[in-house]
C-alpha positions in Angstrom: 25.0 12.9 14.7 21.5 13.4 13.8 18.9 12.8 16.0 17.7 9.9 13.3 20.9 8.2 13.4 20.9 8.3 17.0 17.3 6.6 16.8 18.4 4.1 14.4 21.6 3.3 16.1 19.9 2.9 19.5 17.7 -0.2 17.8 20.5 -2.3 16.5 21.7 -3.0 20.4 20.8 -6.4 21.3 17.7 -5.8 23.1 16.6 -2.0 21.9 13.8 0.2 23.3 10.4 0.5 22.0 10.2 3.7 20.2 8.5 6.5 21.1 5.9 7.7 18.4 7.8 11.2 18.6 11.2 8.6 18.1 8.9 7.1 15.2 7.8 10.4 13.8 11.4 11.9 13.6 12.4 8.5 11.5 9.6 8.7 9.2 10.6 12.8 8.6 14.0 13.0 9.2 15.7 9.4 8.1 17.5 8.8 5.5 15.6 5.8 3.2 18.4 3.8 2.9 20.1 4.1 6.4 16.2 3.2 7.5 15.7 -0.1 5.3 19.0 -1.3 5.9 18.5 -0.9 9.8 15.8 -2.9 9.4 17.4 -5.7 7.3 19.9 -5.6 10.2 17.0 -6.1 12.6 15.5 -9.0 10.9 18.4 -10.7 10.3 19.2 -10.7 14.3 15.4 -12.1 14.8 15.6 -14.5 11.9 18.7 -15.4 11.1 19.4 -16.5 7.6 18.4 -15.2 4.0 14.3 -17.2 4.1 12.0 -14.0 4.6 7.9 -15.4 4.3 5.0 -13.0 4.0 1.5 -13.9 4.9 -1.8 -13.0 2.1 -3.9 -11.5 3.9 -7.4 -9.9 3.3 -8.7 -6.2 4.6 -12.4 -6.7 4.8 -14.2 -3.4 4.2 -17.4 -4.5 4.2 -19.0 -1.0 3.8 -17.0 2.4 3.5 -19.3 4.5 5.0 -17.5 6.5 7.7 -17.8 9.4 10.4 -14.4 9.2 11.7 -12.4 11.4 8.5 -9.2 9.9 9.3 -7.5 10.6 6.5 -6.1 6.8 6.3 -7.9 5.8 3.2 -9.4 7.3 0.3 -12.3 5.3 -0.5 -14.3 6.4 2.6 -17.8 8.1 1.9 -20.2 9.9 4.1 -24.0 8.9 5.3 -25.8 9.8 2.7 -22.9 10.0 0.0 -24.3 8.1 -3.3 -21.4 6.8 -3.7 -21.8 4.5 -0.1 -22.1 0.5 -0.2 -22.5 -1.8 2.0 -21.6 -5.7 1.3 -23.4 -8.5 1.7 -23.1 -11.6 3.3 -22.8 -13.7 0.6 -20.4 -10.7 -1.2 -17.7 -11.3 1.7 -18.2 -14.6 2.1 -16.9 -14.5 -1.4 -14.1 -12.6 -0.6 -13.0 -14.8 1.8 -13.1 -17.9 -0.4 -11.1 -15.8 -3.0 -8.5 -15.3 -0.1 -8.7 -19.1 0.8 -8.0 -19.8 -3.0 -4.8 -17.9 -2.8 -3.5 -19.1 0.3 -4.7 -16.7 2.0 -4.5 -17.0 5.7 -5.8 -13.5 7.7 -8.7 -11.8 7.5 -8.4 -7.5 8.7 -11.7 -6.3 9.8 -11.5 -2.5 10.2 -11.3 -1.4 13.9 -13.1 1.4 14.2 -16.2 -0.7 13.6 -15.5 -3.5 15.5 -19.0 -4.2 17.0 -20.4 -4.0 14.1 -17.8 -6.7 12.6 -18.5 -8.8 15.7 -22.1 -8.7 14.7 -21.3 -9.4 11.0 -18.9 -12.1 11.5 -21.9 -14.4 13.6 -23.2 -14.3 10.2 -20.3 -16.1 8.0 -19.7 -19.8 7.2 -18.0 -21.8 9.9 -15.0 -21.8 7.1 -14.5 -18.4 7.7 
């Protein structure tokens, strides 16, 4: 048995282990796509039973995409100094987040790696918000 199947198999018990991210790495590489969604239809369906799946709308808030970091997790980063750099204003994501309330939309993602500075930013924003 491959190590995948092994991984996969181990998280269909009743009360499986957290993967490791080597365990997680080896399933994103290795696993078959199928044999890896169906696993996880096997998983839902044990934490909520029945057919109903819900989603929520939700909202990344990328209030300026000048970055430092170069973590290659998105693509519309710039660098300081880039003339391609914005930053939004108040009223700009305050806009955004009405658009998101308009939708239905229930959670708002500010990025991480700037969280201070989102902190700051969000003392700024209608109570609504």
């Amino acid at each position: 048995m491959a190590a995948w199947q092994e991984i996969l198999e181990s998280q269909l018990g009743d009360n499986p282990p957290r993967l490791s991210i080597e365990e997680a790495t080896i399933l994103y590489d290795e696993a078959d796509q199928n044999e890896l969604l169906h696993a996880g239809l096997l998983m839902r369906r044990k934490r909520v039973p029945g057919n109903k799946v819900t989603y929520l709308v939700d909202r990344n808030v990328n209030y300026t995409n000048v970055c430092t970091i170069n973590c290659q997790f998105c693509s519309f980063y710039r660098p300081p100094g880039h003339e391609e750099t914005y930053t939004q204003s108040v009223d700009q994501i305050s806009a955004r987040f009405a658009e998101l309330e308009n939708i239905g939309g229930t959670w708002i993602v500010f990025p991480l790696s700037r969280l201070k500075e989102s902190q700051k930013f969000a003392k700024h924003l209608p109570k609504r918000c």
